[in-house]
N, C-alpha and C positions, 0 to 999 in steps of 0.2 A: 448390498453395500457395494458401491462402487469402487472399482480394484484401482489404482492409482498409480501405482509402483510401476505395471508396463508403459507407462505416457512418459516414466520418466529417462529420458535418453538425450541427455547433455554431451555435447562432445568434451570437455574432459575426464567422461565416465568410461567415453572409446579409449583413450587415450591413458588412463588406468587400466584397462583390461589389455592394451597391447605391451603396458610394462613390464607385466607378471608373465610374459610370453619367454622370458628369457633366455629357451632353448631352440628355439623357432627360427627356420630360416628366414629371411628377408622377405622375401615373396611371401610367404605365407602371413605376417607383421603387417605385411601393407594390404595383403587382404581381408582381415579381420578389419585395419584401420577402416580402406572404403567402406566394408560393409558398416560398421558402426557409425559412422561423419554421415552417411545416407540416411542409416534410421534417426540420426539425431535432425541433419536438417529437413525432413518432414514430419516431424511429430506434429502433434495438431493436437493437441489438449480439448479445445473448444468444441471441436466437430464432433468430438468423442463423448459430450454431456450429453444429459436427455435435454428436453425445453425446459428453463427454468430460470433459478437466479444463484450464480455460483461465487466463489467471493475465492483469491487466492491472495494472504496476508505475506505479498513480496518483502515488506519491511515491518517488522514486529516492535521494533527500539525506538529509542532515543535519537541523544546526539552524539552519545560517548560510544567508544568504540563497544562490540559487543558479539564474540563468535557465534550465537544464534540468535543475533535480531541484529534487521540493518535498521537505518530513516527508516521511517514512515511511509508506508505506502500499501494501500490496497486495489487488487487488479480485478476489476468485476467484469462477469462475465452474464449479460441478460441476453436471450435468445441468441440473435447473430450481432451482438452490439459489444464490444472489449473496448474498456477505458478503465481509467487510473483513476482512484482520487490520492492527491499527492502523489510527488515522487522523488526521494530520500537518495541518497547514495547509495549503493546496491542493489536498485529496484531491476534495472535492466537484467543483470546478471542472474538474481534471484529468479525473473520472467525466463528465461532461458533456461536455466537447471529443469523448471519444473513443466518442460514441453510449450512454452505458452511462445509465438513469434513474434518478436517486435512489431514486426507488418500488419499484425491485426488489430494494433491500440487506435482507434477510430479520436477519441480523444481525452484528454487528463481534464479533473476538479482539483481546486488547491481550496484548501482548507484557510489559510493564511500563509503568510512571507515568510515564514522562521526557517533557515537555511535548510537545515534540516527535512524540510517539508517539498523543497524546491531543486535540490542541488542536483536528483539527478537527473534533471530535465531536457540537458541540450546530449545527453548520452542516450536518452530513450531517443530523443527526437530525431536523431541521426540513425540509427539503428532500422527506427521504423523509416526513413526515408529512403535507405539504401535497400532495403529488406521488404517492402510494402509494392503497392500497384495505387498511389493516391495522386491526385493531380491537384491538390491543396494540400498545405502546411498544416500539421498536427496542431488541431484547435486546444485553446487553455483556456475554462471557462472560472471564473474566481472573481471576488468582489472588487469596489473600485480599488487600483492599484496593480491591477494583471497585465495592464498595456504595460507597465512599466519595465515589469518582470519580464516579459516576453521580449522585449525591446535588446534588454541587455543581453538576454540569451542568443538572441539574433545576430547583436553587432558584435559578441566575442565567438560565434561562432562562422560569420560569414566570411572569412578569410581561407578557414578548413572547406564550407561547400565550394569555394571556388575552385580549390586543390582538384577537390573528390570528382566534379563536374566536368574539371579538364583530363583527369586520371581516366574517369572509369564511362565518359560518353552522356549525352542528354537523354540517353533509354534506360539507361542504370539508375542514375541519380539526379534526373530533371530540376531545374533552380526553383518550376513552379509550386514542387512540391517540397522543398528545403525549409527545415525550421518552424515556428510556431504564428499561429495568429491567434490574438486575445480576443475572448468576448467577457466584458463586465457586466457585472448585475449590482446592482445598489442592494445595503447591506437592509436586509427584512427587519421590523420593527420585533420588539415584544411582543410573542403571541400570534405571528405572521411568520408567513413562507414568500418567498419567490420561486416561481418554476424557471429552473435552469433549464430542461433540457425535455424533448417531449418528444415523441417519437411511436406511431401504431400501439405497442400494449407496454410501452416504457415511458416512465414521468419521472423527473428530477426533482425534486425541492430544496432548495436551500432554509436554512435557519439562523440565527445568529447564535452565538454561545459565548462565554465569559472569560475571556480570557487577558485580561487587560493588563499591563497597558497596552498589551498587541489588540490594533485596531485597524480595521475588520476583521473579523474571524465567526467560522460558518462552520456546521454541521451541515449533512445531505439528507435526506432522504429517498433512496431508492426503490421504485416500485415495479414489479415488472408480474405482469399478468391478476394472479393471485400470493404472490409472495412478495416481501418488502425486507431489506434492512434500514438500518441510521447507524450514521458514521458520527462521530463526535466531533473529529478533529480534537485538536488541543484547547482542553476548558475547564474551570472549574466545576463544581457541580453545578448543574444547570437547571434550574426549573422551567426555562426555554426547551433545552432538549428534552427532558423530559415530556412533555407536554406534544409537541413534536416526534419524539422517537413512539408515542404512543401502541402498541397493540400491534407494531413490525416482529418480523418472524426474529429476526436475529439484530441485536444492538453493539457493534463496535465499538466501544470505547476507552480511551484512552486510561493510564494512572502513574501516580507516583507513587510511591510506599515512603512516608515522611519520616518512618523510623530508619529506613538505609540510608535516606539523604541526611539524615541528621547524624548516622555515622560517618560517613564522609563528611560530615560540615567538622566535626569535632575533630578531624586524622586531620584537616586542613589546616583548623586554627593550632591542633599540636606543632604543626611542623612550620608553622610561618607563612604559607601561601594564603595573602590576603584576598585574591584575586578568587581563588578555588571557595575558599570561607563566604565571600560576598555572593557567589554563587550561587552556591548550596546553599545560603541563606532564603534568596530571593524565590527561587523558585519550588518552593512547595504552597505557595496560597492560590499559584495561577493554573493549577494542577489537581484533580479532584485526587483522592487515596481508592486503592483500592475497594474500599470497605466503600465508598461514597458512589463508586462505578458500579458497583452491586445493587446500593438501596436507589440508585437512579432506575435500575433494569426493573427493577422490582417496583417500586411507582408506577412504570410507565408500563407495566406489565406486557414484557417482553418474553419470547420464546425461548431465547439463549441470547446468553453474554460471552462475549469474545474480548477477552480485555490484551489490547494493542500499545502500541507505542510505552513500552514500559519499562519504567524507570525508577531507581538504575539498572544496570545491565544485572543480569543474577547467572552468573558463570558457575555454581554449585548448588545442589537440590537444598540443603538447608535454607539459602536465603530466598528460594521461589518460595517456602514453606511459609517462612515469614512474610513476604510479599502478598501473598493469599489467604494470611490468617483472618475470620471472620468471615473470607466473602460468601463462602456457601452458607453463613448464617444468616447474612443478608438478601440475599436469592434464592427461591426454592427452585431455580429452571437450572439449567444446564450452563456449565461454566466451562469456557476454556483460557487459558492463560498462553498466547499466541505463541509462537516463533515463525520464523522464517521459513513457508511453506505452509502452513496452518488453510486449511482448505476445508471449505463450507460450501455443502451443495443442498442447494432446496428445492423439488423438480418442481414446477408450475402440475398443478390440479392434484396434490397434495398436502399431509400436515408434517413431512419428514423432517429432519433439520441433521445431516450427515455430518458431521466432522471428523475430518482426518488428518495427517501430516504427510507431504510429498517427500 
């Protein structure tokens, strides 16, 4: 089993251990500090896997706020190749706690436009631009509609490269590698893929999935050597993905549990917020149930299910209980019910499938 816990060296974890120092003279405080901000800024998570295809679930939630699950966001890790699909609010921050450097996100897949999915884009991208050696802009590869996306990230953030480029020199933070550039792919039919992205012993495929009225929206397909996962993105149950996520080692997908949201629909209409009630309304038909994230894994006869972006937020063990009632009846593989750090290693020229929490 792969030990996890030594990779992990955040600097606010140096920065906790020099609190509890309280009887320490100065010099000896700031010695602990260097030594600690050292091993944090070279961790190297990646270098540290065997070959293979490793999956670290940076955002586990929603849209609502949630202390163990941010957005949306999965940070994969195939031989020497780091890229995101989605990137949620906390995705960066989450990448950093768990040893991973911004400088090594080669490029992001968006799943579709829902804020949620997007929002923490121009903070990875700056991260990686200051923190990286790339002489291009962090690619963002997503269906028709990603120039547009990238567009806006670009003209609300190019006022900040200007700052940072006059601050910190053209060897630090070069203009040619600031910010993002789109590549679109037209959205795949029923029963069809588009390759996103192709690369020696790594192949991308894109899907489409059900999620309407949000339109376009795509599932992944990632393969790299002998191991594969599928990501959902946000969808209802899908006989597309299913069909598609076919006989991959491990299936990411998304859920809602219709019975919490329909608790919060009822506390909404109790209390008069029509806004929160129309909400909670709408959104459990454009969203499979847990139990439907299961009998999909189970269809598509899947190795393991990792269920992500999950909704609502479940802050006490009762209501994850109820969130996951049924699913192990409807999957006989291996289930996990994400958080923030949830980390999946599958080495290449194996049948293992590791899950652990960073």
């Amino acid at each position: 089993m792969l030990d996890l816990r030594r990779h992990i060296t955040p600097i606010w974890i140096a920065l906790l251990s020099i609190a509890t120092l309280t009887t320490g003279c100065t010099d000896t405080i700031l010695g602990v500090m260097g030594r600690q901000v050292e091993q944090a800024m070279s961790s190297d998570l990646p270098s540290s896997l065997p070959d293979g295809l490793h999956v670290l679930v940076c955002g586990a939630g929603g849209p609502l706020p949630d202390a163990k699950r941010s957005s949306a966001c999965l940070l994969v890790i195939a031989g020497d190749t780091v890229l995101l699909v989605d990137v949620g609010s906390g995705s960066a921050r989450n990448m950093a706690f768990a040893g991973i450097q911004p400088g090594l996100i080669e490029r992001v897949l968006l799943t579709h436009f829902h804020s949620d999915h997007i929002d923490g884009l121009g903070e990875v991208a700056t991260l990686r631009w200051a923190g990286g050696d790339w002489e291009q802009p962090l690619a963002v590869h997503g269906p028709e509609g990603v120039a547009e996306i990238v567009s806006g990230f670009n003209l609300a953030y190019r006022r900040d490269q200007i700052y940072r480029t006059a601050h910190h020199g053209l060897e630090v933070t070069p203009p040619s590698s600031a910010g993002l550039s789109a590549t679109a792919f037209a959205l795949p039919g029923e029963g069809k893929t588009s390759i996103v992205f192709e690369r020696g012993d790594l192949r991308i495929t894109a899907f489409a999935v059900d999620h309407e009225p949000v339109s376009p929206a795509v599932g992944y397909r990632i393969e790299y050597k002998d191991r594969s996962i599928a990501i959902s993105g946000d969808t209802a149950k899908s006989s597309n993905l299913i069909r598609s996520a076919h006989g991959v080692d491990v299936l990411f997908h998304e859920a809602l549990s219709r019975t919490l949201v329909g608790v919060m629909n009822q506390a909404a209409v109790n209390v008069g917020n029509a806004g929160m009630a129309k909400i909670t309304a709408d959104i459990v038909d454009y969203h499979a149930s847990p139990v439907e994230a299961a009998e999909s894994a189970q269809e598509a006869e899947v190795g393991a299910l990792v269920i992500y972006h999950v909704v609502p937020p479940l802050p006490i063990a009762p209501l994850e209980r109820i969130f996951e009632k049924g699913v192990r009846d409807a999957f006989d593989g291996k289930v996990e019910i994400a958080v923030d750090g949830t980390f999946v290693s599958l080495p290449a020229g194996s049948d293992e499938i590791e899950i652990d929490e960073l």
